[in-house]
C-alpha positions in Angstrom: -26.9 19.8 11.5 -28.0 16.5 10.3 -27.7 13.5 12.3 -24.8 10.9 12.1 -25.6 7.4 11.0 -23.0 4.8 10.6 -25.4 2.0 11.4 -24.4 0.2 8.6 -20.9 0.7 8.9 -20.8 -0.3 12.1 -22.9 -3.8 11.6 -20.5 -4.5 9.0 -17.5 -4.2 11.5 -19.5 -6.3 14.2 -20.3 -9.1 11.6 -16.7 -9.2 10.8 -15.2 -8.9 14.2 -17.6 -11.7 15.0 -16.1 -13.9 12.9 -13.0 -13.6 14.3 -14.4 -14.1 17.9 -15.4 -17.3 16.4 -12.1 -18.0 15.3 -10.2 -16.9 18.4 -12.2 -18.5 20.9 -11.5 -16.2 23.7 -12.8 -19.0 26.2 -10.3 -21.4 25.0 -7.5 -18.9 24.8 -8.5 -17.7 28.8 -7.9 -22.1 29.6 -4.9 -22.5 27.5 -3.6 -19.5 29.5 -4.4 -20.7 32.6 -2.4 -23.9 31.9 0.8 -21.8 30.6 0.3 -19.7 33.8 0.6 -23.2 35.8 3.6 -24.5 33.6 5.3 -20.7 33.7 4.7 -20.8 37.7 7.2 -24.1 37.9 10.6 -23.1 39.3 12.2 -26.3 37.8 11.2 -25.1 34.1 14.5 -22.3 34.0 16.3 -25.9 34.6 15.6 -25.7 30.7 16.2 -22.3 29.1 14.9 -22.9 25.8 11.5 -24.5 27.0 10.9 -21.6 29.6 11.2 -19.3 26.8 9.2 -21.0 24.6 6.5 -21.5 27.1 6.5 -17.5 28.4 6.6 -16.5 24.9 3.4 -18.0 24.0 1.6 -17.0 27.2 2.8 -13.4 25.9 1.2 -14.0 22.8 -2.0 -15.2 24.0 -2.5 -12.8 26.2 -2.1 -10.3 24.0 -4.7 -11.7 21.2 -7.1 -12.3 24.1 -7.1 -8.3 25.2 -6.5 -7.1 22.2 -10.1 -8.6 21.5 -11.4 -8.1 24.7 -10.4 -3.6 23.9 -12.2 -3.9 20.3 -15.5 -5.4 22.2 -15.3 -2.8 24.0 -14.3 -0.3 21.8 -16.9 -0.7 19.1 -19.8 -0.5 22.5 -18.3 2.8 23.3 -18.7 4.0 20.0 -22.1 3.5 19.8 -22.7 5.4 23.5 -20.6 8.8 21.5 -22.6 8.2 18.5 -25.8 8.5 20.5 -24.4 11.5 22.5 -23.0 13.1 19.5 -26.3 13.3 18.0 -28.3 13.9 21.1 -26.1 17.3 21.6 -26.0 17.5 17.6 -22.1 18.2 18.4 -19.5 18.4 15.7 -16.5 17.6 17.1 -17.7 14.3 18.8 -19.2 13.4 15.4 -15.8 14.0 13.8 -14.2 11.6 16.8 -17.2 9.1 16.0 -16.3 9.0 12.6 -12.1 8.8 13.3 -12.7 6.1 16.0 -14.7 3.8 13.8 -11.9 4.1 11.4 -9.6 3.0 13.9 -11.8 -0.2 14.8 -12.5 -0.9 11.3 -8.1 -1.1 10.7 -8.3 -3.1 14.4 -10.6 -5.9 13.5 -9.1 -6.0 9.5 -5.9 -6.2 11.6 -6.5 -9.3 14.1 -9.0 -10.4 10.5 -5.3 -11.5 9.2 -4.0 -12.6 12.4 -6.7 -15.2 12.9 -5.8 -16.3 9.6 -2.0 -17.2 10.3 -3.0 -20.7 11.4 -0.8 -22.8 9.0 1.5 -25.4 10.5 4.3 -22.8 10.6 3.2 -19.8 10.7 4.1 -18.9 14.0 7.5 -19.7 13.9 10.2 -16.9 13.1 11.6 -16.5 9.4 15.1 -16.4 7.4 15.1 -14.4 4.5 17.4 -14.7 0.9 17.5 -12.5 -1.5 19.0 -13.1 -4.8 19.2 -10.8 -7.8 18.5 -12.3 -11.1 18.1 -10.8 -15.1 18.6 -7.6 -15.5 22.7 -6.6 -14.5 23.3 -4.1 -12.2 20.0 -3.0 -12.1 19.0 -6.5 -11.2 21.5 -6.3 -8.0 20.7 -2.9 -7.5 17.0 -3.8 -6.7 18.1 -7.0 -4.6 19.6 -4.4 -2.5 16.4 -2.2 -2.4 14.4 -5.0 -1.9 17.0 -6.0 1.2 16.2 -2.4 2.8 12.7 -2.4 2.0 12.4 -6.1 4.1 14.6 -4.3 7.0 12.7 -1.4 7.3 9.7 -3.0 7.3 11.5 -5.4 10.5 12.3 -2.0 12.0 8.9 -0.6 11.3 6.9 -3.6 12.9 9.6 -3.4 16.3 11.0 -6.7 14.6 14.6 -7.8 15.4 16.5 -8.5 12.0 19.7 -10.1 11.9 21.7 -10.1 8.9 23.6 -13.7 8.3 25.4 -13.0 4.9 26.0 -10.3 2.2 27.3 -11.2 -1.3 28.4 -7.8 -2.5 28.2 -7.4 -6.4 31.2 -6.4 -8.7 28.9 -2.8 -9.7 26.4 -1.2 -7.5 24.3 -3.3 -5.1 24.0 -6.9 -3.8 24.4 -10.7 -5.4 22.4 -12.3 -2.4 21.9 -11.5 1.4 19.9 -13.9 4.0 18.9 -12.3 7.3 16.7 -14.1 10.1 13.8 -12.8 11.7 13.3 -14.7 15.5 10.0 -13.1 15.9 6.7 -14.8 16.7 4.8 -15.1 13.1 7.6 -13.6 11.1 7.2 -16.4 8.6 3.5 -16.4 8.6 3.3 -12.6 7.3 6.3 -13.0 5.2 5.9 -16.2 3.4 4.1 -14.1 1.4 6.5 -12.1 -0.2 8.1 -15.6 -1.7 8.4 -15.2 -5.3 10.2 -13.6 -8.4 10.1 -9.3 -8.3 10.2 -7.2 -11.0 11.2 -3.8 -11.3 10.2 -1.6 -14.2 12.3 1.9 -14.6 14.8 4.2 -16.1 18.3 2.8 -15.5 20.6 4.6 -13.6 23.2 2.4 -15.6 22.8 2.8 -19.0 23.8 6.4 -20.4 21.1 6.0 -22.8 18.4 6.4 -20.3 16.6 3.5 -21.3 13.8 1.8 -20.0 15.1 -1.3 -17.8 13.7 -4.3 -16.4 15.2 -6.5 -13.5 14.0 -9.0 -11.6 15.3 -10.5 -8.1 14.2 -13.4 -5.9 13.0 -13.9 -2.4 12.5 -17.1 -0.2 11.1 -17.4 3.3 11.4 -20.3 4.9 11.0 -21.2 9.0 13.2 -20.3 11.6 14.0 -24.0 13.0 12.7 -24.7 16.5 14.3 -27.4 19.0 11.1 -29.5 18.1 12.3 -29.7 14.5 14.1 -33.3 13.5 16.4 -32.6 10.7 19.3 -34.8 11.2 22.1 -33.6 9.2 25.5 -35.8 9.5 28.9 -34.7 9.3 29.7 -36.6 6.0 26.5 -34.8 4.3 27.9 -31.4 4.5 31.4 -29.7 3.0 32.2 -27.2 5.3 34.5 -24.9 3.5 35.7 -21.6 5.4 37.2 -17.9 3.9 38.0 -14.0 4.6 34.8 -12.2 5.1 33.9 -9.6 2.3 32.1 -6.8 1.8 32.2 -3.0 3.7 33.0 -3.0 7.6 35.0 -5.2 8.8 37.3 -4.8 12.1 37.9 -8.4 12.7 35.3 -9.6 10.6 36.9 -9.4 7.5 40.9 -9.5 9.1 40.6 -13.5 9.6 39.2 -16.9 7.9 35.6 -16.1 9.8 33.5 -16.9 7.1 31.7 -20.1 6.7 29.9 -22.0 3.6 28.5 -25.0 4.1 27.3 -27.4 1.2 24.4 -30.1 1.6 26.0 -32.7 -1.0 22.6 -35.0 -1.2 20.4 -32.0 -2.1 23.1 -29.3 -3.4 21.6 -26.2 -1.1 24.9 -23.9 0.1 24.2 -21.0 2.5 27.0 -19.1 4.3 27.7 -16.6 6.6 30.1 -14.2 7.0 28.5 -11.7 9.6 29.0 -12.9 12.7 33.3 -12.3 14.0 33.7 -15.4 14.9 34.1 -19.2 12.9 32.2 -21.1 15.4 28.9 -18.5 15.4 29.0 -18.1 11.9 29.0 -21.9 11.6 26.4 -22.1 14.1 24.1 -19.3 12.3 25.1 -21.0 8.6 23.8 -24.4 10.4 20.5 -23.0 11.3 19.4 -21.6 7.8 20.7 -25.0 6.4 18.1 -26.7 8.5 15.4 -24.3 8.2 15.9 -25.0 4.4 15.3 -28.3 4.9 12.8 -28.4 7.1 11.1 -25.8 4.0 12.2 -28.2 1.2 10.5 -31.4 3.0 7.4 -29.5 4.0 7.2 -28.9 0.2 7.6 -32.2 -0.5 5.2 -33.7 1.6 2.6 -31.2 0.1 3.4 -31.9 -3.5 3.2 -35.5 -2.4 -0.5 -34.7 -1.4 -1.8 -33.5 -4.4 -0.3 -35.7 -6.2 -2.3 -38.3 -4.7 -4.9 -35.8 -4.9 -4.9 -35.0 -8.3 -4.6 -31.4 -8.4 -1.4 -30.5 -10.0 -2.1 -26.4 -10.5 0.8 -24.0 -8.9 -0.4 -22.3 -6.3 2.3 -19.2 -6.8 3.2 -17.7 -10.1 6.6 -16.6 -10.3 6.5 -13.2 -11.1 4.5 -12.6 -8.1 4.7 -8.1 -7.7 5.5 -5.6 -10.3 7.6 -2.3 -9.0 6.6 0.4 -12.2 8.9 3.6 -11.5 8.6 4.6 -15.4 6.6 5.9 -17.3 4.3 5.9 -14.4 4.6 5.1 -10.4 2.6 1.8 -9.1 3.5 -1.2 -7.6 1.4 -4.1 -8.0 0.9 -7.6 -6.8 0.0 -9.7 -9.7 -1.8 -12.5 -7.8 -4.2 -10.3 -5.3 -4.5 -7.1 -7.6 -3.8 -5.1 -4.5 -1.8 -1.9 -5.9 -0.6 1.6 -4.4 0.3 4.6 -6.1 3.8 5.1 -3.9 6.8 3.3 -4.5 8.6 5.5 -2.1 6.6 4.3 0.7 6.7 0.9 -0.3 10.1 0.8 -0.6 10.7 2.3 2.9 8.9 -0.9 4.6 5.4 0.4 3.8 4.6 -3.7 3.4 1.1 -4.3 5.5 -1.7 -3.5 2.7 0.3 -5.7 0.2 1.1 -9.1 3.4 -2.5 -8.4 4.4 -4.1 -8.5 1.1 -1.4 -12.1 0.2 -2.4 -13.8 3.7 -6.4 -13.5 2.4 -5.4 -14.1 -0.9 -4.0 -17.2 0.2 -6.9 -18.7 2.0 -9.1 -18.2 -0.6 -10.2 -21.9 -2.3 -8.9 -21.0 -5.8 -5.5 -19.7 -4.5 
Protein backbone atom coordinates (compact mmCIF):
# COMPACT_ATOMS: atom_id res chain seq x y z
CA UNK A 1 0.00 0.00 0.00
CA UNK A 2 1.49 3.17 -0.91
CA UNK A 3 2.16 5.78 1.44
CA UNK A 4 -0.14 8.84 2.13
CA UNK A 5 1.07 12.28 1.36
CA UNK A 6 -0.98 15.37 1.84
CA UNK A 7 2.00 17.50 2.57
CA UNK A 8 1.01 19.89 0.19
CA UNK A 9 -2.47 20.00 1.14
CA UNK A 10 -1.87 20.48 4.36
CA UNK A 11 0.81 23.51 3.96
CA UNK A 12 -1.79 25.10 1.93
CA UNK A 13 -4.39 24.92 4.97
CA UNK A 14 -1.56 26.14 7.51
CA UNK A 15 -0.62 29.11 5.11
CA UNK A 16 -4.29 29.97 5.07
CA UNK A 17 -5.18 29.35 8.61
CA UNK A 18 -2.19 31.58 9.34
CA UNK A 19 -3.52 34.36 7.80
CA UNK A 20 -6.38 34.28 9.73
CA UNK A 21 -4.42 33.97 13.07
CA UNK A 22 -3.01 37.13 11.78
CA UNK A 23 -6.25 38.57 11.44
CA UNK A 24 -7.77 37.30 14.74
CA UNK A 25 -5.15 38.08 16.94
CA UNK A 26 -5.85 35.56 19.51
CA UNK A 27 -3.65 37.58 22.06
CA UNK A 28 -5.75 40.59 21.74
CA UNK A 29 -9.01 38.67 21.72
CA UNK A 30 -7.63 36.69 25.29
CA UNK A 31 -7.20 40.93 26.77
CA UNK A 32 -10.36 42.18 25.32
CA UNK A 33 -11.90 39.16 27.12
CA UNK A 34 -10.42 39.66 30.10
CA UNK A 35 -11.79 43.18 30.17
CA UNK A 36 -15.55 41.90 29.29
CA UNK A 37 -14.97 39.25 32.03
CA UNK A 38 -14.29 42.38 34.49
CA UNK A 39 -17.27 44.52 33.13
CA UNK A 40 -19.67 41.17 32.96
CA UNK A 41 -18.34 40.46 36.77
CA UNK A 42 -20.09 44.09 37.90
CA UNK A 43 -23.42 43.48 39.72
CA UNK A 44 -24.52 47.03 39.05
CA UNK A 45 -24.40 46.33 35.02
CA UNK A 46 -28.14 44.23 35.26
CA UNK A 47 -29.14 47.90 36.58
CA UNK A 48 -29.11 48.23 32.63
CA UNK A 49 -30.62 45.31 30.82
CA UNK A 50 -29.68 46.24 27.37
CA UNK A 51 -25.91 47.04 28.13
CA UNK A 52 -25.50 43.70 30.14
CA UNK A 53 -26.71 41.94 27.24
CA UNK A 54 -24.74 43.57 24.93
CA UNK A 55 -21.67 43.18 26.94
CA UNK A 56 -22.25 39.11 27.68
CA UNK A 57 -23.13 38.71 24.11
CA UNK A 58 -19.84 39.78 22.82
CA UNK A 59 -17.85 38.00 25.45
CA UNK A 60 -19.86 34.96 23.95
CA UNK A 61 -18.74 35.72 20.76
CA UNK A 62 -15.19 36.14 21.41
CA UNK A 63 -14.85 33.42 23.22
CA UNK A 64 -16.04 31.35 20.82
CA UNK A 65 -13.69 32.72 17.70
CA UNK A 66 -10.86 32.44 20.21
CA UNK A 67 -11.41 28.39 20.80
CA UNK A 68 -12.75 27.80 17.77
CA UNK A 69 -9.08 28.79 16.65
CA UNK A 70 -7.35 27.55 19.39
CA UNK A 71 -9.38 23.42 18.25
CA UNK A 72 -8.17 24.10 14.43
CA UNK A 73 -4.33 24.57 15.89
CA UNK A 74 -4.81 21.81 17.31
CA UNK A 75 -6.61 19.91 15.00
CA UNK A 76 -4.38 20.35 11.95
CA UNK A 77 -1.16 19.08 14.73
CA UNK A 78 -3.11 16.00 15.37
CA UNK A 79 -3.50 15.30 11.94
CA UNK A 80 -0.06 15.29 11.12
CA UNK A 81 0.69 12.66 14.39
CA UNK A 82 -2.36 10.12 12.37
CA UNK A 83 -0.72 10.80 9.12
CA UNK A 84 2.54 9.60 10.46
CA UNK A 85 1.01 6.65 12.30
CA UNK A 86 -1.19 5.78 9.38
CA UNK A 87 1.74 5.31 7.30
CA UNK A 88 4.02 3.84 9.79
CA UNK A 89 1.34 0.89 10.28
CA UNK A 90 0.55 1.37 6.39
CA UNK A 91 -3.29 1.16 7.81
CA UNK A 92 -6.17 1.94 5.65
CA UNK A 93 -8.80 2.95 7.65
CA UNK A 94 -6.68 5.72 9.55
CA UNK A 95 -5.57 6.85 6.07
CA UNK A 96 -9.26 7.17 5.06
CA UNK A 97 -9.83 9.19 8.64
CA UNK A 98 -6.58 11.29 7.55
CA UNK A 99 -7.95 12.10 4.43
CA UNK A 100 -11.88 12.93 5.96
CA UNK A 101 -10.35 15.00 8.86
CA UNK A 102 -8.30 17.18 6.61
CA UNK A 103 -11.45 17.82 4.80
CA UNK A 104 -13.03 18.81 7.78
CA UNK A 105 -10.09 21.40 8.66
CA UNK A 106 -9.92 22.63 5.22
CA UNK A 107 -14.17 23.65 5.51
CA UNK A 108 -13.06 24.89 9.31
CA UNK A 109 -10.42 27.37 8.42
CA UNK A 110 -12.46 28.45 4.85
CA UNK A 111 -15.19 28.83 7.49
CA UNK A 112 -13.60 31.27 10.17
CA UNK A 113 -11.50 32.54 6.39
CA UNK A 114 -15.10 34.49 5.92
CA UNK A 115 -15.62 35.18 9.42
CA UNK A 116 -12.44 37.15 9.82
CA UNK A 117 -13.62 39.00 6.85
CA UNK A 118 -16.96 40.37 8.34
CA UNK A 119 -15.16 43.41 9.71
CA UNK A 120 -17.26 46.20 8.09
CA UNK A 121 -18.70 48.88 10.29
CA UNK A 122 -21.91 46.85 10.63
CA UNK A 123 -21.44 43.72 10.09
CA UNK A 124 -21.90 42.44 13.36
CA UNK A 125 -25.08 43.83 13.95
CA UNK A 126 -28.40 41.70 13.36
CA UNK A 127 -30.40 42.18 9.98
CA UNK A 128 -34.09 42.98 8.65
CA UNK A 129 -35.02 41.51 5.61
CA UNK A 130 -37.67 42.86 2.57
CA UNK A 131 -38.67 41.12 -0.05
CA UNK A 132 -40.46 42.48 -2.90
CA UNK A 133 -41.66 40.81 -6.14
CA UNK A 134 -41.12 42.69 -9.28
CA UNK A 135 -41.71 41.84 -13.37
CA UNK A 136 -42.93 38.82 -14.10
CA UNK A 137 -46.91 38.48 -12.56
CA UNK A 138 -47.64 35.71 -10.48
CA UNK A 139 -44.62 34.10 -11.15
CA UNK A 140 -42.81 37.18 -10.00
CA UNK A 141 -44.78 36.86 -6.51
CA UNK A 142 -44.62 33.30 -6.60
CA UNK A 143 -40.66 33.38 -6.42
CA UNK A 144 -40.80 36.39 -3.71
CA UNK A 145 -42.46 33.80 -1.72
CA UNK A 146 -39.75 31.06 -2.57
CA UNK A 147 -37.15 33.39 -2.05
CA UNK A 148 -38.96 34.29 1.60
CA UNK A 149 -38.70 30.39 2.51
CA UNK A 150 -35.38 29.93 1.07
CA UNK A 151 -34.02 33.11 3.60
CA UNK A 152 -36.15 31.23 6.54
CA UNK A 153 -34.83 28.01 6.09
CA UNK A 154 -31.59 29.11 5.74
CA UNK A 155 -32.33 31.15 9.54
CA UNK A 156 -33.51 27.79 10.68
CA UNK A 157 -30.61 25.93 9.23
CA UNK A 158 -27.85 28.22 10.77
CA UNK A 159 -29.99 27.99 14.56
CA UNK A 160 -30.97 31.71 13.64
CA UNK A 161 -34.05 33.25 15.20
CA UNK A 162 -36.30 34.80 12.31
CA UNK A 163 -39.10 36.94 13.09
CA UNK A 164 -41.50 37.75 10.50
CA UNK A 165 -42.75 41.64 10.78
CA UNK A 166 -45.18 41.93 7.75
CA UNK A 167 -46.68 39.79 4.86
CA UNK A 168 -48.38 41.48 1.74
CA UNK A 169 -50.25 38.60 0.35
CA UNK A 170 -50.75 38.79 -3.54
CA UNK A 171 -54.20 38.70 -5.33
CA UNK A 172 -52.92 35.02 -7.22
CA UNK A 173 -50.45 32.71 -5.79
CA UNK A 174 -47.55 33.92 -3.54
CA UNK A 175 -46.37 37.13 -1.88
CA UNK A 176 -46.25 41.20 -2.82
CA UNK A 177 -43.55 41.87 -0.11
CA UNK A 178 -42.58 40.43 3.43
CA UNK A 179 -39.82 41.98 5.93
CA UNK A 180 -38.61 39.67 8.69
CA UNK A 181 -35.70 40.56 11.27
CA UNK A 182 -32.91 38.54 12.13
CA UNK A 183 -31.48 39.66 15.95
CA UNK A 184 -28.52 37.56 15.57
CA UNK A 185 -24.83 38.45 15.92
CA UNK A 186 -23.55 38.99 12.12
CA UNK A 187 -26.79 38.33 10.51
CA UNK A 188 -26.34 41.42 8.32
CA UNK A 189 -22.71 40.80 7.62
CA UNK A 190 -23.50 37.32 5.86
CA UNK A 191 -26.63 38.58 4.47
CA UNK A 192 -25.84 41.92 3.06
CA UNK A 193 -24.90 39.92 0.45
CA UNK A 194 -27.85 38.60 -0.87
CA UNK A 195 -28.97 42.51 -1.63
CA UNK A 196 -29.94 42.82 -5.08
CA UNK A 197 -32.41 42.04 -7.97
CA UNK A 198 -33.23 37.82 -8.50
CA UNK A 199 -34.08 36.29 -11.38
CA UNK A 200 -35.78 33.19 -12.00
CA UNK A 201 -35.77 31.34 -15.20
CA UNK A 202 -38.50 28.42 -15.72
CA UNK A 203 -41.66 26.85 -17.03
CA UNK A 204 -44.65 28.75 -15.61
CA UNK A 205 -46.96 27.03 -13.59
CA UNK A 206 -49.33 29.95 -14.73
CA UNK A 207 -49.56 30.06 -18.20
CA UNK A 208 -51.50 26.96 -19.75
CA UNK A 209 -49.16 27.26 -22.61
CA UNK A 210 -46.26 26.03 -20.74
CA UNK A 211 -44.10 28.69 -21.62
CA UNK A 212 -40.80 29.67 -20.66
CA UNK A 213 -41.08 32.52 -17.87
CA UNK A 214 -38.96 34.96 -16.42
CA UNK A 215 -39.51 36.91 -12.99
CA UNK A 216 -37.58 38.77 -11.06
CA UNK A 217 -37.92 39.85 -7.14
CA UNK A 218 -35.91 42.15 -4.85
CA UNK A 219 -34.15 41.86 -1.55
CA UNK A 220 -32.70 44.49 0.87
CA UNK A 221 -30.69 43.93 4.03
CA UNK A 222 -30.17 46.56 6.02
CA UNK A 223 -28.97 46.66 10.06
CA UNK A 224 -30.82 45.80 12.89
CA UNK A 225 -30.62 49.29 14.88
CA UNK A 226 -28.75 49.16 18.21
CA UNK A 227 -29.29 51.58 21.29
CA UNK A 228 -25.98 53.25 20.12
CA UNK A 229 -27.62 54.26 16.79
CA UNK A 230 -28.86 58.22 16.64
CA UNK A 231 -31.68 58.45 14.30
CA UNK A 232 -33.94 60.95 15.54
CA UNK A 233 -37.16 60.62 14.02
CA UNK A 234 -39.99 63.23 15.20
CA UNK A 235 -43.52 62.85 15.50
CA UNK A 236 -44.49 65.31 12.73
CA UNK A 237 -41.99 63.29 10.24
CA UNK A 238 -43.97 60.23 10.17
CA UNK A 239 -48.01 59.41 9.19
CA UNK A 240 -48.82 56.77 11.22
CA UNK A 241 -51.82 55.22 9.61
CA UNK A 242 -53.38 51.90 11.30
CA UNK A 243 -55.74 48.85 9.57
CA UNK A 244 -57.23 45.06 9.89
CA UNK A 245 -54.36 42.65 9.50
CA UNK A 246 -54.43 40.50 6.35
CA UNK A 247 -53.40 37.53 5.07
CA UNK A 248 -53.92 33.51 6.51
CA UNK A 249 -54.09 33.03 10.46
CA UNK A 250 -55.39 35.27 12.28
CA UNK A 251 -57.15 34.79 15.82
CA UNK A 252 -56.94 38.28 16.97
CA UNK A 253 -54.50 39.36 14.61
CA UNK A 254 -56.60 39.95 11.93
CA UNK A 255 -60.15 40.43 14.23
CA UNK A 256 -59.07 44.18 15.17
CA UNK A 257 -57.23 47.51 13.70
CA UNK A 258 -53.65 45.88 14.78
CA UNK A 259 -51.82 46.73 11.86
CA UNK A 260 -49.56 49.52 11.59
CA UNK A 261 -47.93 51.58 8.50
CA UNK A 262 -45.92 54.24 9.09
CA UNK A 263 -44.70 56.77 6.31
CA UNK A 264 -41.35 58.84 6.52
CA UNK A 265 -42.74 62.11 4.70
CA UNK A 266 -39.09 63.82 4.15
CA UNK A 267 -37.66 60.69 2.47
CA UNK A 268 -41.00 58.68 1.34
CA UNK A 269 -39.85 55.03 2.94
CA UNK A 270 -43.28 53.17 4.39
CA UNK A 271 -42.78 49.81 6.18
CA UNK A 272 -45.61 48.14 8.19
CA UNK A 273 -46.41 45.53 10.27
CA UNK A 274 -49.13 43.45 10.82
CA UNK A 275 -47.65 40.38 12.65
CA UNK A 276 -47.45 41.17 15.93
CA UNK A 277 -51.47 41.08 17.91
CA UNK A 278 -51.08 44.02 19.29
CA UNK A 279 -51.05 48.03 17.95
CA UNK A 280 -48.44 49.22 20.25
CA UNK A 281 -45.76 46.11 19.29
CA UNK A 282 -46.55 46.28 15.89
CA UNK A 283 -45.80 50.03 16.04
CA UNK A 284 -42.83 49.37 18.06
CA UNK A 285 -41.50 46.60 15.55
CA UNK A 286 -42.75 48.96 12.30
CA UNK A 287 -40.47 51.75 14.22
CA UNK A 288 -37.41 49.69 14.30
CA UNK A 289 -37.21 48.68 10.58
CA UNK A 290 -38.04 52.46 9.86
CA UNK A 291 -34.79 53.31 11.65
CA UNK A 292 -32.69 50.57 10.56
CA UNK A 293 -33.65 52.01 6.99
CA UNK A 294 -32.34 54.99 7.81
CA UNK A 295 -29.57 54.33 9.55
CA UNK A 296 -28.90 52.03 5.81
CA UNK A 297 -30.00 55.02 3.68
CA UNK A 298 -27.40 57.48 5.54
CA UNK A 299 -24.64 55.01 5.64
CA UNK A 300 -25.12 54.92 1.86
CA UNK A 301 -25.00 58.41 1.68
CA UNK A 302 -22.01 59.02 3.42
CA UNK A 303 -20.29 56.43 1.23
CA UNK A 304 -21.50 57.90 -2.10
CA UNK A 305 -20.43 61.10 -0.59
CA UNK A 306 -16.80 59.60 -0.36
CA UNK A 307 -16.33 58.65 -3.73
CA UNK A 308 -17.54 61.38 -4.93
CA UNK A 309 -14.91 63.26 -3.44
CA UNK A 310 -12.95 60.44 -4.51
CA UNK A 311 -13.56 60.28 -7.88
CA UNK A 312 -14.58 56.78 -8.42
CA UNK A 313 -18.13 56.73 -9.44
CA UNK A 314 -18.36 52.77 -10.67
CA UNK A 315 -21.33 50.63 -8.87
CA UNK A 316 -20.10 48.38 -6.81
CA UNK A 317 -23.45 45.91 -7.18
CA UNK A 318 -25.09 45.12 -10.38
CA UNK A 319 -28.69 44.68 -10.11
CA UNK A 320 -29.36 41.52 -11.42
CA UNK A 321 -27.05 40.02 -8.92
CA UNK A 322 -28.10 35.66 -9.11
CA UNK A 323 -29.79 33.76 -11.82
CA UNK A 324 -32.25 30.74 -10.60
CA UNK A 325 -32.31 28.46 -14.20
CA UNK A 326 -35.07 25.61 -13.56
CA UNK A 327 -35.61 25.27 -17.55
CA UNK A 328 -34.25 24.03 -19.89
CA UNK A 329 -31.52 23.13 -17.60
CA UNK A 330 -31.01 23.27 -13.50
CA UNK A 331 -28.30 25.89 -12.17
CA UNK A 332 -28.32 28.77 -10.10
CA UNK A 333 -25.71 31.30 -10.53
CA UNK A 334 -24.39 34.40 -8.94
CA UNK A 335 -23.56 36.76 -11.71
CA UNK A 336 -20.92 38.88 -9.79
CA UNK A 337 -18.67 35.87 -8.09
CA UNK A 338 -19.41 33.11 -10.89
CA UNK A 339 -20.00 30.80 -7.94
CA UNK A 340 -22.74 28.23 -9.35
CA UNK A 341 -24.39 24.76 -8.12
CA UNK A 342 -26.08 22.32 -10.02
CA UNK A 343 -29.20 22.06 -7.35
CA UNK A 344 -31.86 24.39 -7.13
CA UNK A 345 -33.72 22.26 -4.75
CA UNK A 346 -31.06 22.52 -2.24
CA UNK A 347 -30.61 26.08 -2.72
CA UNK A 348 -33.97 26.76 -2.34
CA UNK A 349 -34.27 24.83 0.99
CA UNK A 350 -31.64 27.37 2.72
CA UNK A 351 -28.67 25.62 1.08
CA UNK A 352 -27.12 29.52 1.09
CA UNK A 353 -23.33 29.15 2.54
CA UNK A 354 -21.22 28.34 -0.79
CA UNK A 355 -23.04 31.30 -2.58
CA UNK A 356 -22.65 34.13 1.20
CA UNK A 357 -19.21 32.71 1.40
CA UNK A 358 -18.10 33.07 -2.14
CA UNK A 359 -20.12 37.17 -2.01
CA UNK A 360 -18.28 38.06 1.41
CA UNK A 361 -14.72 37.38 -0.65
CA UNK A 362 -16.10 38.64 -3.54
CA UNK A 363 -16.67 41.69 -1.78
CA UNK A 364 -13.25 42.34 -0.42
CA UNK A 365 -11.61 41.93 -3.37
CA UNK A 366 -10.10 45.65 -4.79
CA UNK A 367 -12.10 45.53 -8.03
CA UNK A 368 -15.44 44.67 -6.30
Amino acid sequence: MSELDLSEAIAEVETTFAAVVAVVRPDLLEKQIAELELEASNPDIWDNQEKAQQVTSALSRLKTKLQKTKDIGSQIDDLKVLIELANLENDASSKAEAKSELASIQAAVSKLEVETLLNGEYDSRGAIVTIRSGAGGDDATDFAEMLMRMYLRYCEKQNMKANVLDVSHAEGAGIKSATFEIPEAYAFGNLSVESGTHRLVRMSPFNSAGKRQTSFAAVEVVPLIESSDVIDIPDNDIRIDVFRSSGPGGQSVNTTDSAVRITHIATGIVVSCQNEKSQLQNKAAALRVLQSRLLAAKKLEEDAKKKELAGDVKASWGEQMRSYVLAPYQMVKDLRTEYEVNNPDAVFDGDLDGFIAAGIRWRKTPNA
